[in-house]
C-alpha positions as CSV (number, residue, x, y, z in Angstrom):
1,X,-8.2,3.4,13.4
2,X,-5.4,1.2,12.1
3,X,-6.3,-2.4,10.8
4,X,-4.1,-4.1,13.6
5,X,-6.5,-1.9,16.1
6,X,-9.2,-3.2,15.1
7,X,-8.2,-6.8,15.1
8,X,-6.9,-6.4,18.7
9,X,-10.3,-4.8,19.3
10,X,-12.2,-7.8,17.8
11,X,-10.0,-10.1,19.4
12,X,-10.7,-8.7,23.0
13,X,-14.5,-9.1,21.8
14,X,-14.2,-12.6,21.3
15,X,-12.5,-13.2,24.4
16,X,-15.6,-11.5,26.2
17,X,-18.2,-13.2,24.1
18,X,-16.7,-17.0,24.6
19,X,-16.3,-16.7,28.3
20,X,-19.9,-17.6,29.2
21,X,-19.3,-20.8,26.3
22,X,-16.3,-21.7,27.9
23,X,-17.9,-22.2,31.0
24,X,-20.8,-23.6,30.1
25,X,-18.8,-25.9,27.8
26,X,-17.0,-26.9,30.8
27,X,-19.6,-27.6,32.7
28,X,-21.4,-29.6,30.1
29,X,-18.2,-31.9,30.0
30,X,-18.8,-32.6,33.4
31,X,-22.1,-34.0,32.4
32,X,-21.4,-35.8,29.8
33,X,-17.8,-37.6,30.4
34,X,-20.1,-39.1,33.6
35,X,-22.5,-40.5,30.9
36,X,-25.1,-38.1,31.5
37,X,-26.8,-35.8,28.4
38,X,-27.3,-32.1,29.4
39,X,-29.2,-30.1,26.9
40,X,-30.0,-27.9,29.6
41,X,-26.8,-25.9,29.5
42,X,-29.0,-23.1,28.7
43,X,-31.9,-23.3,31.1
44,X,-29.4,-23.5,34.0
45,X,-27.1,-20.5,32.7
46,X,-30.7,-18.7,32.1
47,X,-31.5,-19.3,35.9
48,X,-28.2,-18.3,36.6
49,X,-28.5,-14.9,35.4
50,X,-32.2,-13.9,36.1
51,X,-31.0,-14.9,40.1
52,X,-27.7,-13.2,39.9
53,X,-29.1,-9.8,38.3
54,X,-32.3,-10.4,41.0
55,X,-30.0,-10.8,44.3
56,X,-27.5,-8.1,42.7
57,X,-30.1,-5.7,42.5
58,X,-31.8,-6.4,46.1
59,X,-28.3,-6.5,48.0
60,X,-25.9,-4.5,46.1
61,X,-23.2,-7.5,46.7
62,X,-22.6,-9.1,42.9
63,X,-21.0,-12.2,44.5
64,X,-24.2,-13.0,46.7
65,X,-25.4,-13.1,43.2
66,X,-23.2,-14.8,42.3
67,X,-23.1,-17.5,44.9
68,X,-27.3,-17.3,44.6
69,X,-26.8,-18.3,40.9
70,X,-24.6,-21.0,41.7
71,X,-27.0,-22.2,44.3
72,X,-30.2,-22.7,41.9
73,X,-28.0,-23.7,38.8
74,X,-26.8,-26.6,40.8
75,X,-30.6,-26.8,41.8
76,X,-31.6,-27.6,38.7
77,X,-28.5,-30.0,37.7
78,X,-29.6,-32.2,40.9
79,X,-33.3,-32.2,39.7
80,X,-31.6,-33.4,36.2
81,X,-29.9,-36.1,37.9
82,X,-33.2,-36.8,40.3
83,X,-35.2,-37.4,37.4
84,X,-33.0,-39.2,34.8
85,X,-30.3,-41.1,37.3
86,X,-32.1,-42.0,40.4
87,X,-35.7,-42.2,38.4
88,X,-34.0,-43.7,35.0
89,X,-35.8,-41.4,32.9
90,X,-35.4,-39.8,29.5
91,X,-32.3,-37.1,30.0
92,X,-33.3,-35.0,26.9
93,X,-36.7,-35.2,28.0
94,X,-35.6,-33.8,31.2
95,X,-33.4,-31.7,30.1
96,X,-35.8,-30.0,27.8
97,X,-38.2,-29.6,30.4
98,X,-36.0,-27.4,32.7
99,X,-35.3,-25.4,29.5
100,X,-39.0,-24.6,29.0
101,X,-39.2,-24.1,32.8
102,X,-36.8,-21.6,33.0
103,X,-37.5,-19.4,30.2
104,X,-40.8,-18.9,31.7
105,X,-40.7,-18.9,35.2
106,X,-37.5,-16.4,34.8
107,X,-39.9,-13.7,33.1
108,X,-42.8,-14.5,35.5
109,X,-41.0,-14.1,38.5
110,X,-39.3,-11.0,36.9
111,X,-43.1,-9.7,36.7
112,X,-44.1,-10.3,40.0
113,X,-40.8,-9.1,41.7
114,X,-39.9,-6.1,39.6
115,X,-42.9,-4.9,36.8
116,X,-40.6,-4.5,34.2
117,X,-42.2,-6.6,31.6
118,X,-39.9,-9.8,32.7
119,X,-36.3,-8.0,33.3
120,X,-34.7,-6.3,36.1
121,X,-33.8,-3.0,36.6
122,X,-30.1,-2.0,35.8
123,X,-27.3,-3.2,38.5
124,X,-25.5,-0.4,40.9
125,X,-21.9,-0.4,40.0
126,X,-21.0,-2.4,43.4
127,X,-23.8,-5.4,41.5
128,X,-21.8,-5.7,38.4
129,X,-18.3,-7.3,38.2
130,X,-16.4,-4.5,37.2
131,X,-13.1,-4.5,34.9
132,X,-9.5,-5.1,36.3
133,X,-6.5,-3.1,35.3
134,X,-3.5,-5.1,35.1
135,X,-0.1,-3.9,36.3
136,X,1.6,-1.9,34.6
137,X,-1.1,-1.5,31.7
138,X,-2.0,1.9,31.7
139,X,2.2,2.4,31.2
140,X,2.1,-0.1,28.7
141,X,-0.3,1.7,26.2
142,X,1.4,3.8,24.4
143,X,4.1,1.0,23.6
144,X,3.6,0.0,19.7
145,X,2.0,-3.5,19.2
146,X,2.6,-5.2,22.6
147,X,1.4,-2.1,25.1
148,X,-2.1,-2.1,22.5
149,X,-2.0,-6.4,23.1
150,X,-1.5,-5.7,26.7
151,X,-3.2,-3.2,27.9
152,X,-7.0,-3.9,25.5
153,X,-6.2,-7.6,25.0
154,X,-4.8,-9.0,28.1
155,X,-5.9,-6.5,30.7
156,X,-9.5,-4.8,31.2
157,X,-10.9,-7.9,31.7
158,X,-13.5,-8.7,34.8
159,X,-12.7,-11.7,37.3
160,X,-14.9,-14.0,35.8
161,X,-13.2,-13.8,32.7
162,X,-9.8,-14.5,33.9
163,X,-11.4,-17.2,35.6
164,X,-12.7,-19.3,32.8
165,X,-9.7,-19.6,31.4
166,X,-7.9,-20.5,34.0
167,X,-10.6,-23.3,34.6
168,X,-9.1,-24.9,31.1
169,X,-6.0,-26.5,32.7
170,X,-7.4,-26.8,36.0
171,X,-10.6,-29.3,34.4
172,X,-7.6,-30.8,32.3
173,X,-5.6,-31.6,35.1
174,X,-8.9,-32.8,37.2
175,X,-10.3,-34.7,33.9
176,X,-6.8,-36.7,33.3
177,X,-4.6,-36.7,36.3
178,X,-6.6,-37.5,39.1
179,X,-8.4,-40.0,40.6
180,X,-11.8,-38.7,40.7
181,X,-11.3,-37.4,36.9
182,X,-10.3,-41.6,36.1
183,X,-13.2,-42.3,37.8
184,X,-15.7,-39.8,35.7
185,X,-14.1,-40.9,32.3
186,X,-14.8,-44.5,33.2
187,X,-18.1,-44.5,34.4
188,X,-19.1,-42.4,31.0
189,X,-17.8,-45.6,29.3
190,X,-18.4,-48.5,31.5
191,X,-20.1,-48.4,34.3
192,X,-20.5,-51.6,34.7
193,X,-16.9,-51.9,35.3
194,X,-16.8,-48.8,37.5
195,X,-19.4,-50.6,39.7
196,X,-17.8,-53.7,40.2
197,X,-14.6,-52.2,41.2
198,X,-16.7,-51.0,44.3
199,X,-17.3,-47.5,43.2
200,X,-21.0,-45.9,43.2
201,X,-22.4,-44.9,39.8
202,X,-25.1,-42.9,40.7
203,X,-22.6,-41.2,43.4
204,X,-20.0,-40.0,40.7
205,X,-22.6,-38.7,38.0
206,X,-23.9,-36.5,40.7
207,X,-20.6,-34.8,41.9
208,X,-20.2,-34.2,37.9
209,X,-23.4,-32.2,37.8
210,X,-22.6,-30.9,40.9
211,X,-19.8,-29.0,39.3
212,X,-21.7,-28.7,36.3
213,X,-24.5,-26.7,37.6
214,X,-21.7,-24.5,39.6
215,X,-20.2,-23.8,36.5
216,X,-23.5,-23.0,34.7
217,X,-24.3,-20.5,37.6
218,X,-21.1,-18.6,37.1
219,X,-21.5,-18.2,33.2
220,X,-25.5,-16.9,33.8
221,X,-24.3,-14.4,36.7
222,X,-21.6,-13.3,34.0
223,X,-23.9,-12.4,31.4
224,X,-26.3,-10.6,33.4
225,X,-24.2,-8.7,35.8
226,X,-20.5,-8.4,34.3
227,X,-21.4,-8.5,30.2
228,X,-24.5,-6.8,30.4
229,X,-26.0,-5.0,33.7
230,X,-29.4,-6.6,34.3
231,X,-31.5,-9.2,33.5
232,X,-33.6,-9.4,30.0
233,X,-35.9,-11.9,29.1
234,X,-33.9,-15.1,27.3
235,X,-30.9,-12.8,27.3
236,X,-28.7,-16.6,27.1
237,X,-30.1,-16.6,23.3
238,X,-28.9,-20.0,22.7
239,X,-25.4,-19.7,24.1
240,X,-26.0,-23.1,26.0
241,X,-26.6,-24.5,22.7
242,X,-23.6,-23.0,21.1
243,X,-21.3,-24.8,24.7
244,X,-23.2,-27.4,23.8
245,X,-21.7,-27.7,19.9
246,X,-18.5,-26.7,21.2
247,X,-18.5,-29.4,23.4
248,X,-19.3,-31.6,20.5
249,X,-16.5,-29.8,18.3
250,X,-14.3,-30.2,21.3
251,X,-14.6,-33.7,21.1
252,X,-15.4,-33.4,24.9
253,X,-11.6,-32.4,25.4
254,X,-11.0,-29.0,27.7
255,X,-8.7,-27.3,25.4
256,X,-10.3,-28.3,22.0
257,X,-13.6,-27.3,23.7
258,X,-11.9,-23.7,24.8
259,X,-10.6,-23.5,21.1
260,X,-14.0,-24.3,19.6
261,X,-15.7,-21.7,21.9
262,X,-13.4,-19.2,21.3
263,X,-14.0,-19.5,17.3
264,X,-17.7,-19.0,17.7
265,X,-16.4,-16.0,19.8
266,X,-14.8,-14.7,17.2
267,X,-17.8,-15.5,14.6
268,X,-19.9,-13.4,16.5
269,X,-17.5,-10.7,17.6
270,X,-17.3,-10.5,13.8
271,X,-20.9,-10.3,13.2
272,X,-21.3,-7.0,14.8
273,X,-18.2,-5.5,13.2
274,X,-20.0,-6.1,9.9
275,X,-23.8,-5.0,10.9
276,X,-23.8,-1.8,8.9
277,X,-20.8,-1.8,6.3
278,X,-20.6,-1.8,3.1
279,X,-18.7,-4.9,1.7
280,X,-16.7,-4.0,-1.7
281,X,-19.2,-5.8,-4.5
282,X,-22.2,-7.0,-1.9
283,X,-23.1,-4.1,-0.7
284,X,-24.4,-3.7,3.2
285,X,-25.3,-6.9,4.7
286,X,-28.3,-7.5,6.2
287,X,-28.4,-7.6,9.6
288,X,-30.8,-10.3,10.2
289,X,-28.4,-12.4,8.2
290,X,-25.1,-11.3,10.3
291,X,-26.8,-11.9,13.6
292,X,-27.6,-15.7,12.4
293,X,-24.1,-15.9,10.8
294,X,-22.7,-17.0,14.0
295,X,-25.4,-20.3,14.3
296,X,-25.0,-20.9,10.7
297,X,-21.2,-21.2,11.0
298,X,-21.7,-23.5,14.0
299,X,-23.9,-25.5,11.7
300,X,-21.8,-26.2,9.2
301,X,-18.4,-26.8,11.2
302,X,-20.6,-29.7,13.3
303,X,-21.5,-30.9,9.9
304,X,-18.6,-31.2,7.9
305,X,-15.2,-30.0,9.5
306,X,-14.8,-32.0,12.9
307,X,-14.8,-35.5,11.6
308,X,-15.7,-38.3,13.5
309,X,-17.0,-37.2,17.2
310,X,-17.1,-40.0,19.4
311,X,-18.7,-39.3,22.2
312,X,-18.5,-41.6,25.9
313,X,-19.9,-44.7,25.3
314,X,-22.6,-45.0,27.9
315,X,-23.8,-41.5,27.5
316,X,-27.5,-41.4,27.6
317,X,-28.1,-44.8,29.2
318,X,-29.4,-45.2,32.4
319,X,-27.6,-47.3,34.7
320,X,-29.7,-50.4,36.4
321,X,-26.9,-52.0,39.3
322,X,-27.5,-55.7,39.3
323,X,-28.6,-57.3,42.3
């Protein structure tokens, strides 16, 4: 295998790894230009894939699953907004709290509905989103450099996939050209302003986790029924942290925020290309340390490389409307 193979090869990795980031990045925008903190990126993508893998399995339809893992994601958004926009309260507290929720309701419900020590059993073929063949691919392959980009780069790719990339101009376009994307952007930084001008606060943060718990459902049904093919117990593994410091390193900008996820794509994409070879003058790496490289790399970009992040200025504060 030529080196350009394998680059291709690790580039189509990435792009499978970052799609469940880019969502969940996505999603956490949402949040967050509305002026609401969501640690819980990865409590609601964990929700979203123990339901999706769990309705897969017991219907053999992967978009019920889908649409089931939509349904409690968004669940769990609205019981973040419950408790820290209509009740006032702490949003990291809150947000921590559905963390800790999930991780163990998912493996005890796992126990009581399928006796597999948390996880579910693997998905039929008609429960997984399976791979789609672009035109003209299978022609394409044999064609020197741009059939190989084509036909493993471009094409062999599940829905889901094509679909959180498409959602990168599409959240642009809602973020900065419309009205209700005007709207978000100034309630996350006055919403005091946004207010008096007539317009409800508390009505605008909750169509942004609205969305944001949608999105969160559609990168945990991905993981568990079109990356993998059931549910394992914290199979997320901190990938709604990593949205989270994408979202960060994006500077809460959709294509930044793509760019950012797709590096720590790449990172990790890398990291298993190395578990097990020799490097020229190191020797074999170990693998504990290639499987962390990914975090440690996040790490140190959020520490030195992005500059100044300023995030929306009334993120984290409770709004109190004045009577």
């Amino acid at each position: 295998m030529d080196y350009f193979t394998i680059f291709i090869l690790t580039l189509d990795a990435t792009v499978r790894v970052s799609t469940p980031l880019i969502l969940a990045a996505l999603a956490g925008l949402f949040a967050e230009r509305s002026g609401v903190v969501d640690i819980s990126l990865e409590g609601k993508m964990l929700a979203g894939a123990f339901i999706a893998a769990s309705v897969s399995y017991v219907t053999g339809n992967v978009w019920l699953g889908c649409l089931a893992a939509m349904g409690v994601s968004t669940a769990l958004a609205l019981l973040h907004g419950y408790a820290c926009i209509t009740h006032r309260g702490n949003q990291v507290v809150s947000a921590v709290a559905i963390n800790i929720l999930v991780a163990g309701l998912s493996i005890v419900l796992g126990l009581a509905w399928f006796h597999q020590g948390g996880q579910t059993p693997n998905l039929p073929a008609s429960g997984r989103f399976e791979d789609i063949l672009l035109p003209g691919a299978e022609a394409l392959k044999s064609v020197p450099v741009l059939g190989e980009i084509y036909y493993e780069l471009l094409s062999g790719h599940n829905i889901l996939v094509y679909f959180a990339f498409l959602m990168v101009p599409v959240v642009w376009w809602v973020v900065y050209r419309t009205r209700f994307g005007l709207r978000l952007r100034a309630v996350g930084e006055n919403p005091k302003a946004v207010d008096t001008a007539g317009i409800s606060v508390m009505g605008l943060r909750y169509q942004a986790l609205v969305i944001n718990g949608m999105l969160c459902g559609i990168a945990g049904a991905y993981i568990s029924s079109a990356q993998n093919a059931q549910f394992v117990r914290d199979m997320t593994a901190g990938q709604g942290y990593m949205a989270l410091a994408a979202l960060i390193f994006g500077k809460w900008r959709p294509v930044p925020v793509m760019l950012a996820c797709l590096l720590f794509g790449f990172l990790d994409a890398v990291a298993v290309r190395l578990q097990g070879v020799e490097l020229p003058g190191i020797g074999v790496v170990p693998v504990q340390f290639i499987e962390a490289l990914p975090y440690l790399l996040t790490v140190i970009l959020l520490a030195g490389f992005i500059g100044k992040a300023v995030a929306p200025k009334a993120i984290g504060v409770p709004y109190v409307k004045e009577r």
